[in-house]
C-alpha positions as a LaTeX table, in Angstrom:
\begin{tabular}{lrrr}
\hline
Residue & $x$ (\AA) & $y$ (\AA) & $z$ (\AA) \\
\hline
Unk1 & 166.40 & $-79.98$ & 141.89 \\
Unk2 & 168.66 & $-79.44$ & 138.77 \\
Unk3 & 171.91 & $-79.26$ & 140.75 \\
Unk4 & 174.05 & $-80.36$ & 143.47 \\
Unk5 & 174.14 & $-75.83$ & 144.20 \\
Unk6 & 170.45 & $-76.88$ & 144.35 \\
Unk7 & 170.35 & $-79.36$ & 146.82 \\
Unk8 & 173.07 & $-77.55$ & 149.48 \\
Unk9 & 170.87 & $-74.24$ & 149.28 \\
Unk10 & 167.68 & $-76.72$ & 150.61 \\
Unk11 & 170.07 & $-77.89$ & 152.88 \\
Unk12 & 171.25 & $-74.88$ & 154.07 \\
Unk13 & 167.68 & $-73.04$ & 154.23 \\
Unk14 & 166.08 & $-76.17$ & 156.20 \\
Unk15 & 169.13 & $-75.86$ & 159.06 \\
Unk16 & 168.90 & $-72.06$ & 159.08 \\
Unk17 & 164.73 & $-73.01$ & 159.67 \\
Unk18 & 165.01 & $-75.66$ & 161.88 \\
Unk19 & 167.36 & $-73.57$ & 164.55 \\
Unk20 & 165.39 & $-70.18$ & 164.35 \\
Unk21 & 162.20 & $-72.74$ & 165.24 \\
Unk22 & 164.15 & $-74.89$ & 167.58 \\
Unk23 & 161.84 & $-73.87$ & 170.23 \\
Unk24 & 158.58 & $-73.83$ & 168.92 \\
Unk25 & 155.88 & $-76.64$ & 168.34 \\
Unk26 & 152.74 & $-77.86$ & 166.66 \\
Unk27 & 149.66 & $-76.95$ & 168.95 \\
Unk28 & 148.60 & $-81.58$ & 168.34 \\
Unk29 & 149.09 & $-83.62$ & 171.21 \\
Unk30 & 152.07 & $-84.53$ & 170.55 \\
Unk31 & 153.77 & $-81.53$ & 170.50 \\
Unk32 & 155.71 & $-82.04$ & 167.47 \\
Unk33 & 158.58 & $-79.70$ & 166.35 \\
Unk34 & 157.32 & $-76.82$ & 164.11 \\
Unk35 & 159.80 & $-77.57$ & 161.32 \\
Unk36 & 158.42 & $-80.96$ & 160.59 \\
Unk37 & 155.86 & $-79.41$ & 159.11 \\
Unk38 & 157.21 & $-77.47$ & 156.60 \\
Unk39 & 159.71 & $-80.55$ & 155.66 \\
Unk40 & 157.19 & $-82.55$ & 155.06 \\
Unk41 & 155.15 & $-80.15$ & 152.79 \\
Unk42 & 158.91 & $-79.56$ & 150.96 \\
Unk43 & 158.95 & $-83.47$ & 150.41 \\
Unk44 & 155.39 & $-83.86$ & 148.94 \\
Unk45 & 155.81 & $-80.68$ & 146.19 \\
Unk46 & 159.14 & $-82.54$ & 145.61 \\
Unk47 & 157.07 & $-85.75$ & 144.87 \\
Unk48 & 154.53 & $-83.83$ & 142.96 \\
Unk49 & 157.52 & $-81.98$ & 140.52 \\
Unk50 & 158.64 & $-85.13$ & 139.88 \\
Unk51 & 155.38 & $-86.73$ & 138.76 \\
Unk52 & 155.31 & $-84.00$ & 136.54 \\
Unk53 & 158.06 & $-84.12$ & 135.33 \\
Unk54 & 157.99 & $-87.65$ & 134.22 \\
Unk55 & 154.82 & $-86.64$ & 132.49 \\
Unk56 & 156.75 & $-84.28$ & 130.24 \\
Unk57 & 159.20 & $-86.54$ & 129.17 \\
Unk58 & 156.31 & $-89.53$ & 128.52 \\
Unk59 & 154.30 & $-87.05$ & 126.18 \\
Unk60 & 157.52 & $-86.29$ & 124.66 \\
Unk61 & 158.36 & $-89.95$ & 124.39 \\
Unk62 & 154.63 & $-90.52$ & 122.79 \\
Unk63 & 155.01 & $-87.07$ & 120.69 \\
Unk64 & 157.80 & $-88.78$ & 118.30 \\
Unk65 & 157.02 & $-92.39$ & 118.12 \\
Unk66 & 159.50 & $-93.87$ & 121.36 \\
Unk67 & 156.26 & $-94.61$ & 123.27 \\
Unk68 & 155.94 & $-98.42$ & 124.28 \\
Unk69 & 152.59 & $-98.01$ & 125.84 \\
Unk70 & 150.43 & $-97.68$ & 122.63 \\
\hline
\end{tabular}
């Protein structure tokens, strides 16, 4: 995310999801709410971007001499 406008348009798309799948669920036991899903797979590519992004900025960091690591 690079912006508050960012974060209210995931907002906004994940309510607009979750009430036009308010009445469907998984097919596992437990029945769980369809939009789970998809929030969950939104959280992990968050958590990958940000790995990756860190990476940038260490080889930058290593790139011109502001690396402690080596």
């Amino acid at each position: 995310m690079s912006s508050l406008s960012d974060l209210a348009v995931l907002v906004e798309t994940t309510q607009f999801a979750a009430v036009a799948h308010r009445n469907q669920r998984r097919k596992d036991e437990a029945a769980t709410p369809y939009i789970n899903h998809p929030v969950g797979e939104s959280n992990f590519t968050n958590h990958i971007v940000t790995v990756i992004s860190l990476s940038i900025v260490f080889q930058y960091l290593c790139d011109n001499d502001l690396c402690i690591f080596t």
